[in-house]
N, C-alpha and C positions, 0 to 999 in steps of 0.2 A: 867355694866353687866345686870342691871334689865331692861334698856332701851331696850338692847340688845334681853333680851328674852323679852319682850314686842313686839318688831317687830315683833318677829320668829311666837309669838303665832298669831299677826294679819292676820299673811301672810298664816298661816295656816288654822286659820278660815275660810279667803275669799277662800282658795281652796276649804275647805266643807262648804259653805255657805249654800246648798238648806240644807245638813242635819242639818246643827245648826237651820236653819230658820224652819224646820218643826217640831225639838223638843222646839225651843222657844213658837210655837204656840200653842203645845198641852201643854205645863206647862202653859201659860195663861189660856187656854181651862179648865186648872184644876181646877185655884184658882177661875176663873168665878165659875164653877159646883160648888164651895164647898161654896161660899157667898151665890149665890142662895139657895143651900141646910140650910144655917142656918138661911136664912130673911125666910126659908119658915115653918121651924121650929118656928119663932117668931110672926107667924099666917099671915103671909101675902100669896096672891095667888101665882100661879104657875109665871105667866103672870109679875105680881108686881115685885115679889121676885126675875124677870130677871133682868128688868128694874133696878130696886134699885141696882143691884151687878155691872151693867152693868157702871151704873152714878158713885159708889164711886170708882170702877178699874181706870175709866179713859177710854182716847181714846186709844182703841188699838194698830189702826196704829203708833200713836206715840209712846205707851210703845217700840214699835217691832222697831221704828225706833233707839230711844235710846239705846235699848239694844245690838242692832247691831252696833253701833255708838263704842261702847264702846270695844269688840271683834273684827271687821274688819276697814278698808279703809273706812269711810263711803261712801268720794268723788269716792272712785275707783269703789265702787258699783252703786252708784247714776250714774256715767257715764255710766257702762255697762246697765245699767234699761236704760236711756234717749238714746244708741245705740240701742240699740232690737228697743227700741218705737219706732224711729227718721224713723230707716228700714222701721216698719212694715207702718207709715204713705208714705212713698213716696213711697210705692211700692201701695198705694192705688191709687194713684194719676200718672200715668205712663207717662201721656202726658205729665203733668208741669214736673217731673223729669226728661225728659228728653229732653226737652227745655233748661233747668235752668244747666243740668251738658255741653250739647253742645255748650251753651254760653260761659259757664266758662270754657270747654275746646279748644276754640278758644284762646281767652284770654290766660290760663295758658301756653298752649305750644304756642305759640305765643313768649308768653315771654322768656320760656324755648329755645327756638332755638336761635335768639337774643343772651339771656345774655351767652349761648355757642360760640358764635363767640367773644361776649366780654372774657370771662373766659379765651378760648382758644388763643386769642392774647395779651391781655394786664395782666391780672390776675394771668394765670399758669405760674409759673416758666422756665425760659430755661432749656431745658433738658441736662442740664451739670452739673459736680460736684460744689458744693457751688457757686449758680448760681446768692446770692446778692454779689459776691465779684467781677464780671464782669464789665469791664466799656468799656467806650469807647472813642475817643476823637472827638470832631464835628469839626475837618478841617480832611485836608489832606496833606499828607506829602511823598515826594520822598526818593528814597530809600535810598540817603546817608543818609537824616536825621534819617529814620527809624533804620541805623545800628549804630549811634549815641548816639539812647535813652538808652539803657540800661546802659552806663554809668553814664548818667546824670540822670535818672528816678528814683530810690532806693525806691519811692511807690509800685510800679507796674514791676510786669512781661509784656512784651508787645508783641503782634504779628501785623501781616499786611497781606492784603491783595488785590489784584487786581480781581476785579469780572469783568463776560464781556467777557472771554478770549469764543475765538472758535476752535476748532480744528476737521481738520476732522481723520476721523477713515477708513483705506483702512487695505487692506490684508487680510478680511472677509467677502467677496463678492462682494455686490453693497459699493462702498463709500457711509458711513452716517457724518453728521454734528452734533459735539458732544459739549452743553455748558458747559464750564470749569469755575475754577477760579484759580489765581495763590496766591502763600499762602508761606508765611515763614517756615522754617523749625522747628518753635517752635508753628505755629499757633495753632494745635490741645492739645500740651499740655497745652499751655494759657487755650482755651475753657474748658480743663477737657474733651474731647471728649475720646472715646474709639472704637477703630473700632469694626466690627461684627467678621471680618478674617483678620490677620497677623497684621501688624504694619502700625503708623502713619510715619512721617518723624521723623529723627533723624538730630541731631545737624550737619550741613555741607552738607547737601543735597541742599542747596539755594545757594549752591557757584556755579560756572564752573568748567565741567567737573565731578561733581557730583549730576547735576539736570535730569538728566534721568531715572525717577520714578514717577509714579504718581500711584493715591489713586480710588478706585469708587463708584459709590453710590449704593446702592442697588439697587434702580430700575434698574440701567445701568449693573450690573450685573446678574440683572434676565434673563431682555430684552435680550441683545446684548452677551450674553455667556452662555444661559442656565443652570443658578446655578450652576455652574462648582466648585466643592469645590478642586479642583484641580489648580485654577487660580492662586494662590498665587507663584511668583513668576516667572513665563509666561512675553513676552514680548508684547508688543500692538503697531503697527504703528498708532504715530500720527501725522498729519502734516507731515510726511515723516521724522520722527524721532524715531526711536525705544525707548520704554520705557519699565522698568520693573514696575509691576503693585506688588506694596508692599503690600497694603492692598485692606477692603470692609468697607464701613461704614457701620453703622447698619440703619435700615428703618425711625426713626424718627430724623436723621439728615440729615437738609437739611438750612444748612449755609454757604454762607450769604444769599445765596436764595434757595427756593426749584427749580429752575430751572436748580441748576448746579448740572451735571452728572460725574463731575470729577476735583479732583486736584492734580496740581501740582506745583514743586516747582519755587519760584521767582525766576529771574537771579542775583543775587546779584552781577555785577561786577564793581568795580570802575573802572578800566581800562577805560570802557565806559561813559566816562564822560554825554554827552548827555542823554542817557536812567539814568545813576546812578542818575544826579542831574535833568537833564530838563525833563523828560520821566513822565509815565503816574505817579501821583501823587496818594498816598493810603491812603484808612481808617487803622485806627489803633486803635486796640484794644488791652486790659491790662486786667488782673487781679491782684487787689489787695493783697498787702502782710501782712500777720496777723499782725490785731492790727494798719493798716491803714484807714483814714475816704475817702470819697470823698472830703471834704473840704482839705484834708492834699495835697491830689494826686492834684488837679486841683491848688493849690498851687503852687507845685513843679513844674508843667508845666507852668504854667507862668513865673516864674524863668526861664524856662532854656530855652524858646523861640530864646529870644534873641542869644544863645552859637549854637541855630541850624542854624539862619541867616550867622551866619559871617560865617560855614562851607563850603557855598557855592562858588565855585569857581569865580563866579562874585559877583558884587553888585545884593543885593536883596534889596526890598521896605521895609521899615521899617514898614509899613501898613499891610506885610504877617502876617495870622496866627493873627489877632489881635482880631479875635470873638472866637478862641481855646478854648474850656475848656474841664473838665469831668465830662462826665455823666452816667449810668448805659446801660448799654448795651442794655437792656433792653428798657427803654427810648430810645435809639438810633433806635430799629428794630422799634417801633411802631408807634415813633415818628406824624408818616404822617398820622396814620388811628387814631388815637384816638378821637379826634372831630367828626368825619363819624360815630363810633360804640355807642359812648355816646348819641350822637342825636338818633340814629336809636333804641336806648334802651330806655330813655326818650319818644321817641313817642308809642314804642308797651305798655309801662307802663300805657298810657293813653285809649289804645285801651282797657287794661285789668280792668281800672276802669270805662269805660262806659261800658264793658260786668258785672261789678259790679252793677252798677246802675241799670241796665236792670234785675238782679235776685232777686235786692233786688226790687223793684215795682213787680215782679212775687211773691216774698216772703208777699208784704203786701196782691195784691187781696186777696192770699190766708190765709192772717190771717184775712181778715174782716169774711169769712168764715167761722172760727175756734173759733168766741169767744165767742160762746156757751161754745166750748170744756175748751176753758182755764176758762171760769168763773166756769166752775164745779169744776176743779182742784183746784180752788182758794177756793171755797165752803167746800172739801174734806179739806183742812190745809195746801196747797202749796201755799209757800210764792214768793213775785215776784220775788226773787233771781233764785227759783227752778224755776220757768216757764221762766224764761229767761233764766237760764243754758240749757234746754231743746232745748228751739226756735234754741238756738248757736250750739245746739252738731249737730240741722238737718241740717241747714246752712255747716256747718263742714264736714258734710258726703258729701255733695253737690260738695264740694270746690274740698275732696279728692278723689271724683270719677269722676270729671274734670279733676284734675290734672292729675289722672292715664290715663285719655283719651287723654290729652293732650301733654305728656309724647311720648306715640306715635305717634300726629300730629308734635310734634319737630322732631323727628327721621327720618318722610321723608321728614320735611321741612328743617332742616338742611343737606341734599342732596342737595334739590334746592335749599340753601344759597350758598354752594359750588358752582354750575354752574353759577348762575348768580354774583356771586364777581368777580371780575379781577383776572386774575392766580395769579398775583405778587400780593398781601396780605398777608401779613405778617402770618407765621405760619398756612396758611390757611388748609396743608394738614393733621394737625394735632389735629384739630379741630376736640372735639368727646363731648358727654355725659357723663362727670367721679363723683365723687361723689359731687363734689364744685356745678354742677348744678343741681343734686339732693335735694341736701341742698336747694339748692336756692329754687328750685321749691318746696318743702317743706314748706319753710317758705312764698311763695306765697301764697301756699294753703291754710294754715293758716291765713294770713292777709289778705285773700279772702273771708274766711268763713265769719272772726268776719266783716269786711266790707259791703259785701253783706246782712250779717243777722242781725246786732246790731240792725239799725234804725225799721227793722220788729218787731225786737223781744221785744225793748222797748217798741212801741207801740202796739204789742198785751200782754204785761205785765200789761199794766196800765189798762187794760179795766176793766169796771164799772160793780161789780159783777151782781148788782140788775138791770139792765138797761138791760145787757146780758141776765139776765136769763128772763126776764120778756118780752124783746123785740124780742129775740132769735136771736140780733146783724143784722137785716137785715136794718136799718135803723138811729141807735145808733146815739147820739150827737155826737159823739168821729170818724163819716165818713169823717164832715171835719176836721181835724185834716191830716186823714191818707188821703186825696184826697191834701192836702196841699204838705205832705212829698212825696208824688207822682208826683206831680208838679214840687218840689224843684228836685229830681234827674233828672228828664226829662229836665229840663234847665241847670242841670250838664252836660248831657251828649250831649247836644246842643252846649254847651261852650267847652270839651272838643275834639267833634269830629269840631267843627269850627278850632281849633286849628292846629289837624294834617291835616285837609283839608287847609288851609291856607298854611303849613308847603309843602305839595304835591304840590300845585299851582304854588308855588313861584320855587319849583323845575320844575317844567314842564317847568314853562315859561324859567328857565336859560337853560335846556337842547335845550330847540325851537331856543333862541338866540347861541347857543356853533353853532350849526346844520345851522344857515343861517350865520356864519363866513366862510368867501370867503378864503379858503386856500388859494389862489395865483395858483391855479393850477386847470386843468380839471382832475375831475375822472372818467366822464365816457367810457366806451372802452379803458381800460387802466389795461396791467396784469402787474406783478410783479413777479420777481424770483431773489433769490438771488444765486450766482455763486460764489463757493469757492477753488481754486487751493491750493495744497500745496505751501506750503512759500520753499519749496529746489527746485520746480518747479519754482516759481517766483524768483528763485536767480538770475537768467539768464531775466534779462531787456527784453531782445529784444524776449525772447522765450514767456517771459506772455504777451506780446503786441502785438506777432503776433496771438496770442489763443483768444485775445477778440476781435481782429479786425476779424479774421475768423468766430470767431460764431456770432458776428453783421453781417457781410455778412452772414449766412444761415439763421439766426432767419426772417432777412428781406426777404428771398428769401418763407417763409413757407408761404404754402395758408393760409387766412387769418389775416396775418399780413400785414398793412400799411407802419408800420415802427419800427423803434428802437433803442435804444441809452443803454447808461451806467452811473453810478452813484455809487461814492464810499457810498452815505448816503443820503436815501431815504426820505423825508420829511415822519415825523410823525411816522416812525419803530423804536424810542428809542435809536438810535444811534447820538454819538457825537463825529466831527471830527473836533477840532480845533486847535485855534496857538496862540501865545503871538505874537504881532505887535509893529513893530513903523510905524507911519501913518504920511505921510508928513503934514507940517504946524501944526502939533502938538506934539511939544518939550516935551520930557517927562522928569517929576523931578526926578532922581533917587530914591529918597524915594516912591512915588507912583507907584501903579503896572503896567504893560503893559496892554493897552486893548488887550483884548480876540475874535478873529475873529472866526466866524464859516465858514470853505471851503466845499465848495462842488465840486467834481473833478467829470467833465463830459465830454462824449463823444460828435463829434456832432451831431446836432439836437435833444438835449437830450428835451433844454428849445421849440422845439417846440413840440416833441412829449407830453410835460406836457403842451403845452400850458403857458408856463411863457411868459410876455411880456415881448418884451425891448421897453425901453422907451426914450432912449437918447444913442446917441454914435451908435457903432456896436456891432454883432457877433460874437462868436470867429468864426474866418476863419479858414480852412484847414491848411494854412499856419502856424496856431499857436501850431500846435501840430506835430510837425518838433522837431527831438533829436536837433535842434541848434536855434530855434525860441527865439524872445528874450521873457522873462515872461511878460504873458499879463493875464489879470481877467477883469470879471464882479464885480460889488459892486450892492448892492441891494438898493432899492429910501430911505428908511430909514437909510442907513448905510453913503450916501453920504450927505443927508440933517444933520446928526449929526455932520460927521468932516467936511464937506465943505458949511454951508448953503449960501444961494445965491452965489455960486459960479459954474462954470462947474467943474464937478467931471472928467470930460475926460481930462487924460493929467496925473493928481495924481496918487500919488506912493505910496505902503505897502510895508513892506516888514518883513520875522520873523526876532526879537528880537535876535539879536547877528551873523545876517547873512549879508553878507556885500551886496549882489548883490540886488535890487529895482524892484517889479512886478507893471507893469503899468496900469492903468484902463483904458480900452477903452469902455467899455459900462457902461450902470445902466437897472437893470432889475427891475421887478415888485417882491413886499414882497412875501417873503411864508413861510408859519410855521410849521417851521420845530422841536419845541419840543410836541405842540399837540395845538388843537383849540383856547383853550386858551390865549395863548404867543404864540410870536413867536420864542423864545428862553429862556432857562434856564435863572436865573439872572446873573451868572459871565459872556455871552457873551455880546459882546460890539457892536457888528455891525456882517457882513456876505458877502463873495465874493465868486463868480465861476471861478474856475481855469478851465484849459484844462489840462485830465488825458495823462502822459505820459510824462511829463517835467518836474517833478518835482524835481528831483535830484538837478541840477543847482539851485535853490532856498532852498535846503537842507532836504529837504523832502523825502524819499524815497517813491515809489509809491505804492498804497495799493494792495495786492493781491487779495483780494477777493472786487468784486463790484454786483451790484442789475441792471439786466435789467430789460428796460420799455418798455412794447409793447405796440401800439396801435394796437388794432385790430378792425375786423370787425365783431365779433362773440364771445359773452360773453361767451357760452356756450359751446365751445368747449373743448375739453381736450387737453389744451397745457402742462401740465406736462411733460405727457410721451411725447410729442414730443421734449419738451426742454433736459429731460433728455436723448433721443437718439443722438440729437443732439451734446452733451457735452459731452458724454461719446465717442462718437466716435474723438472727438479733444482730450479729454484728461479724461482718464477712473475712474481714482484720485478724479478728481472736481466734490462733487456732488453738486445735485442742491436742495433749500428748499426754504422755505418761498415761493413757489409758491400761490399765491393769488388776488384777483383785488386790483387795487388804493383804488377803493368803500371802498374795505373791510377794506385796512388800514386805513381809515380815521373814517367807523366806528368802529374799535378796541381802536383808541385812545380817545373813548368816553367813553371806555367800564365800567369806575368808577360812572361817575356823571350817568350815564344808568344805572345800577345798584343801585346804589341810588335810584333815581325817581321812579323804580319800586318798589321799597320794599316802599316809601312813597305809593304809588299810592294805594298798596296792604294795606296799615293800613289803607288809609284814607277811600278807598272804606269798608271795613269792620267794620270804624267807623260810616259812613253813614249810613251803613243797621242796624248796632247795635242802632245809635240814631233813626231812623224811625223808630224802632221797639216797643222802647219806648215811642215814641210821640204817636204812634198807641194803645200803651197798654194804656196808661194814658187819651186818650183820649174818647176810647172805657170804660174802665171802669169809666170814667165820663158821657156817655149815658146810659150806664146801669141804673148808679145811678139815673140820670137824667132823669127817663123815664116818671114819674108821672107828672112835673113839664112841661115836653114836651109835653106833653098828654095833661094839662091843657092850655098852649100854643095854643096850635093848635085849642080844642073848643072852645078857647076865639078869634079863627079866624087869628091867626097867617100862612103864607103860609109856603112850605117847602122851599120855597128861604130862609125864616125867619131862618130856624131851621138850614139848612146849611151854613148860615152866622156864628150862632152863634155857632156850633161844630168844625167849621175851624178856625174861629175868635179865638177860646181860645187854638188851637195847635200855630195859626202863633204870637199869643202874646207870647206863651210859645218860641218858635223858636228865637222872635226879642229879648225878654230879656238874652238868652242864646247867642246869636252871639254881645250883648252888650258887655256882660262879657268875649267873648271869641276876641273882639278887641283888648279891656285896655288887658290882658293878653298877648296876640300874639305879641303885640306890642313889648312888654319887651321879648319876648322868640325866636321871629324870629331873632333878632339880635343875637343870637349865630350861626347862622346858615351861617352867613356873606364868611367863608371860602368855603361854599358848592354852593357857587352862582356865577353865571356869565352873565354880562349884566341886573342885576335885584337888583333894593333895597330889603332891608329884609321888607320892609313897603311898598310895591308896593302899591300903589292905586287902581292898575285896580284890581290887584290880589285880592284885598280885598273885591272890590263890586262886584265881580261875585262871591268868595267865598259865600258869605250874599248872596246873588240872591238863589243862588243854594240850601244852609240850608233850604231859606223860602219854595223854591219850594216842597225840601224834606218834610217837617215839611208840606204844604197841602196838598203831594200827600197821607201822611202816615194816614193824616186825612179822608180821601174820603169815603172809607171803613164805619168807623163810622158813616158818616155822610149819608150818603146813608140808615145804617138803622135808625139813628133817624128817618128820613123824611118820614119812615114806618110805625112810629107807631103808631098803633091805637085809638084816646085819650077814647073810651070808655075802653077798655081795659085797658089802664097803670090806667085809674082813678079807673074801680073796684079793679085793684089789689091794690093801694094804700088803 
């Protein structure tokens, strides 16, 4: 309790501090008056008898510090004294403060935007209930095995889903194109999700005959029904299927991607053997059951792998499923970006310690300036602690009125992170400023302050009282010391900004190399639309083949069109259409899995309007897309050099996995990469053939409804939209049309990650550039300054201004070479993380490195120039008087 009222009473003093402090001064004020009153009584003078009262009191300031020591905070007050001061000094000073906080708030919100994007994908929790108990499983699995698990699983609750799905949306005006996903009937209670309006799925909704329901997302219900709070329970044509619209999600779900506008339920039907076991295969995810680890659950899935093989109604590979395990759901969304946000955070960290280095060399000029001021203070009874707590509290102020400035440069830089990231980034729409990066940039500020100010402050602590006062610090032994420490940071920030320039380089040059990869294909005068009938439409074979062969004939008949073809999956639009094979002359073990073909079904002249070459063999002829033709394909020069090398590939048979009838190769065409610049295909496919669209039945395939025309045309600029949509809505009013856009464009979209990269490099490294030349500039100009007497003396001892400009360049481009020394050995070791972000380029490029060093040197003498221009002015009678 005494502790207790001990506090209450400190806390109370420091609220009346001015009035305790004015009655402690006049009770001093007394006992002074009444010792003078008695030395003067003992015959001493008025003058004396001060004197004498004054010496045996003691120093005031200190009684007063003590005594206040003793009733308040001391430190709480010592800070609010070293805040007023810290103010009133840099509002003396308006230029450097606001140099010194515009640097630092580059740097802080710099950061601040960044570690928001970090925060908001990897860091913040999924927005679901108890969000570490979520996992997920890294293969994929068909539905029988999915309705399998929960009997063998007893870790985990488990759901599934199939992302990808499309559907169009009619009986609302114009037909729109709406991206779905299909979902189990437990998926949302797995996630803990809760819609905004009505209800998720309920148990049996995934069966037949009770999947006629689907869910929307809130944009989709802003958009497309104007907030109708009335919706719930309304019908929606999809795909020419009525569905009741159960629920709305709320705004901040947007799983598995923020792209999908709606779901609904899986077809769960065994009856369907094909689609139940061989059909599109799904992620699965689980939430763990109390009192479950991750090591328990991935456990039990390996167990019970095995019991899901033999389920299947043929022999499966003993090889399926053999990389399966569990991982955090979480880890699963982000899996892909996390190297891309870690680098892209590591390098703005470096931008914001060379905007360090640069305040702290503005912090020293300005304490050579100041060491009058601090030797007085040291004079007065301030010990180097106090003059250094002081230097930190201005530094500090410095940091915190960056930060708050930079707090706002996050806010619309994190807009432009939004634009220029790829839409599909993980979480990306719910990326904001919450209080975790608050925090952060808090503690930025903070380890900005003591960073940027420590080394000033040390060195204007130690200055040499008697030398200060006596020399009045314009020339002090203790300059080199501080033109050393100015040095040192300047070759920090040489070494640092070599680093993210290196870092940008190496990306430039892989984006240049991604950009001169030869798709296989021409893009220029080349448009693209994609074309979607309903599937109760395409039930009827003959009705959906005669809808595309009539709007090939009109599309070709439009002025400006050349020509035109069709294509169920268009190189490089994210789409994948493939088959499990057996490939002649390669016997397959049944324990190993089937290679994996990627088909492309086209119209003809499809491979000329792209420009694909054939290189051996034929075309598909007219003849080949006949209801009774016998199956014939293209195989691509890589697909036939894998299973047939030195051999002729015209003649060889494919055919799918469990289907009895043989598609025959009569041509081989030229490569094209069809999953983005990079590959040419995802890692499970195995090779790639062109079928002719419209025969596919007979081989077991049913034909796709919805396919991508290609026009070539004669005129970039035209608006084919609306004419394609006139076009298609008069065949069939149902089918809308999307993805209207150039080939150009798709081939630049599928860049749009590693281009987004490069620029946010591009954007640190140049801003590390201007922050190191700014420095080299400050460092070396304030070494002219210094330098001016010695210059002076130089010159009348006949030195020319060639002379003087050798040697003011000479000591930035030395300062420059030992900074891009240090920032080699360093790069060396740190480019190699970056190994996943490259393409066509070592993390050690050699070119890359000597033009990086070119460019620093160049930097490092253009920053000198300035300076050196006014050395070679100065006057040597003048610098010699003033010395």
């Amino acid at each position: 309790m005494k502790r207790i009222a001990e506090l209450f009473r400190r806390i109370f003093h420091l609220r009346q501090r001015s009035e305790f402090g004015a009655g402690l001064a006049e009770e001093m004020q007394h006992h002074l008056a009444l010792k003078t009153y008695e030395n003067i009584r003992e015959g001493m003078s008025e003058k004396e008898a001060r004197y004498a009262a004054q010496r045996e009191f003691g120093n005031v300031t200190l009684l007063n510090e003590d005594s206040r020591s003793e009733w308040n905070f001391r430190w709480v007050e010592h800070f609010l004294q070293d805040v007023r001061y810290g103010v009133r000094m840099l509002r003396k000073s308006p230029g450097f403060t606001a140099v010194a906080v515009l640097t630092l708030a580059l740097g802080i919100g710099a950061n601040t935007a960044i570690f928001s994007l970090v925060n908001g994908v990897l860091l913040r929790p999924l927005p679901f209930a108890q969000p570490g108990r979520l996992v997920a499983i890294t293969d994929v699995f068909p539905q029988g095995a999915f309705v399998a698990m929960p009997s063998r699983l007893k870790s985990m609750d488990v759901g599934a889903y199939l992302d990808g799905a499309e559907f169009n949306l009619t009986g609302r005006g114009e037909a729109s194109r709406l991206y779905g996903t299909s979902v189990s009937a437990d998926f949302f209670s797995v996630l803990g999700a809760r819609p905004a309006m009505g209800r998720v799925f309920v148990a049996g909704e995934d069966h037949p005959g009770q999947d006629n329901v689907v869910i929307l997302s809130h944009e989709l219900w802003q958009k497309e029904f104007g907030s109708d709070p009335n919706l719930i329970g309304q019908s929606v044509s999809l795909d020419g299927t009525d569905r009741q619209i159960v629920g709305v999600m709320p705004p901040d779900f947007q799983f598995p991607s923020q792209k999908t506008q709606l779901w609904v339920p899986l077809h769960l039907d065994p009856r369907n053997v094909g689609s139940y076991w061989g059909g599109g295969f799904m992620p699965i995810i689980g939430r763990l059951r109390d009192g479950v680890t991750l090591v328990q659950a991935h456990s039990e899935l390996r167990a019970a792998l095995p019991q899901f093989r033999v389920l299947f109604p043929w022999k499966m590979p003993d090889a399926l499923w053999s990389g399966a395990s569990v991982t955090s759901l979480q880890e699963k969304i982000t899996g892909d970006v996390q190297t891309k946000l870690y680098v892209l955070l590591g390098a703005i960290c470096l931008v914001l310690l060379i905007a360090c280095a640069n305040v702290a060399n503005l912090l020293l000029s300005r304490g050579v300036t100041r060491q009058r001021e601090m030797a007085v203070r040291a004079a007065l009874g301030a010990d180097r602690r106090r003059i250094l707590q002081q230097l930190l509290t201005e530094s500090g102020l410095l940091a915190t009125c960056g930060a708050a400035l930079g707090i706002l440069f996050a806010i619309n830089g994190l807009k432009w992170l939004k634009v220029i990231l790829p839409a599909d980034t993980p979480r990306l729409g719910s990326i904001t400023i919450d209080w975790r990066v608050l925090a952060f940039t808090a503690s930025v500020a903070l380890s900005t302050g003591i960073i940027s100010g420590l080394a000033p402050a040390l060195y204007a602590a130690k200055t040499n009282l008697t030398e200060s006062l006596t020399k009045g610090g314009q020339r002090s032994g203790s300059m080199g010391s501080s033109h050393r420490m100015r040095s040192a940071l300047a070759v920090a920030e040489i070494t640092f900004a070599f680093i993210l320039v290196i870092g940008a380089g190496l990306l430039v040059k892989s984006l240049w190399e991604l950009f001169r990869v030869n798709p296989g294909f021409q893009t220029e005068s080349i448009i693209t639309a994609r074309v979607t009938p309903n599937s109760s439409f395409c039930a009827v074979p003959a009705r959906c083949q005669n809808f595309y062969d009539e709007l090939t004939d009109r599309v070709r008949a439009t002025p400006g069109v050349n020509d035109a073809a069709l294509v169920n999956v268009l190189p490089l639009d994210g789409r994948i259409d493939a088959f499990a094979a057996d490939v002649e002359d390669h016997p397959r073990n049944p324990s190993d899995p089937a290679p994996v073909l990627f088909e492309t079904l086209i119209t003809p002249n499809y491979l000329h309007v792209m420009s694909i070459p054939l290189l051996r063999g034929r075309a598909l002829a007219p003849a080949d897309y006949a209801p009774d033709a016998v199956s014939v394909a293209l195989v691509t020069a890589s697909t036939a050099e894998k299973y047939w090398p030195k051999q002729n590939p015209i003649g060889k048979h494919v055919r799918r996995t469990f289907v009895k009838d043989w598609t025959t190769i009569v041509g081989v065409v030229g490569d094209v990469h069809e999953e983005n610049l990079a590959e040419r295909f995802p890692d499970f496919i195995d090779g790639a053939i062109y079928a002719p669209y419209g025969v596919h039945q007979a081989s077991g395939r049913p034909r796709p409804k919805d396919l991508t025309l290609v026009l070539r045309v004669s005129n970039n600029h035209m608006n084919y939209a609306q004419t394609l949509q006139q076009i298609v809505a008069g065949l069939n009013p149902e089918a809308p049309v999307s993805e209207v856009e150039t080939l150009r464009g798709v081939v630049t979209k599928s860049a749009s990650e590693p281009r987004s990269t490069v620029l946010l490099f591009a954007v640190f490294a140049a801003l590390a550039l201007t922050l190191a030349a700014i420095g080299i500039y400050g460092v070396i100009s304030y070494s002219v300054t210094q330098r001016r007497p010695e210059i002076g003396m130089r010159m009348a001892l006949g030195a020319q201004w060639q002379d003087i400009v050798r040697m003011v360049v000479g000591h930035g481009a030395r300062l420059a070479l030992i900074g891009i020394a240090i920032g080699i050995a360093v790069a060396f070791a740190l480019t190699r993380l970056m190994k996943s972000l490259l393409f066509g380029v070592s993390a050690t490029d050699p070119i890359t490195f000597i033009a990086v060093s070119v460019l620093l040197i160049l930097v490092a003498v253009a920053a000198c120039y300035i300076p050196a221009r006014r050395a070679m002015r100065v006057d040597p009678m003048v610098a010699l008087r003033h010395d």
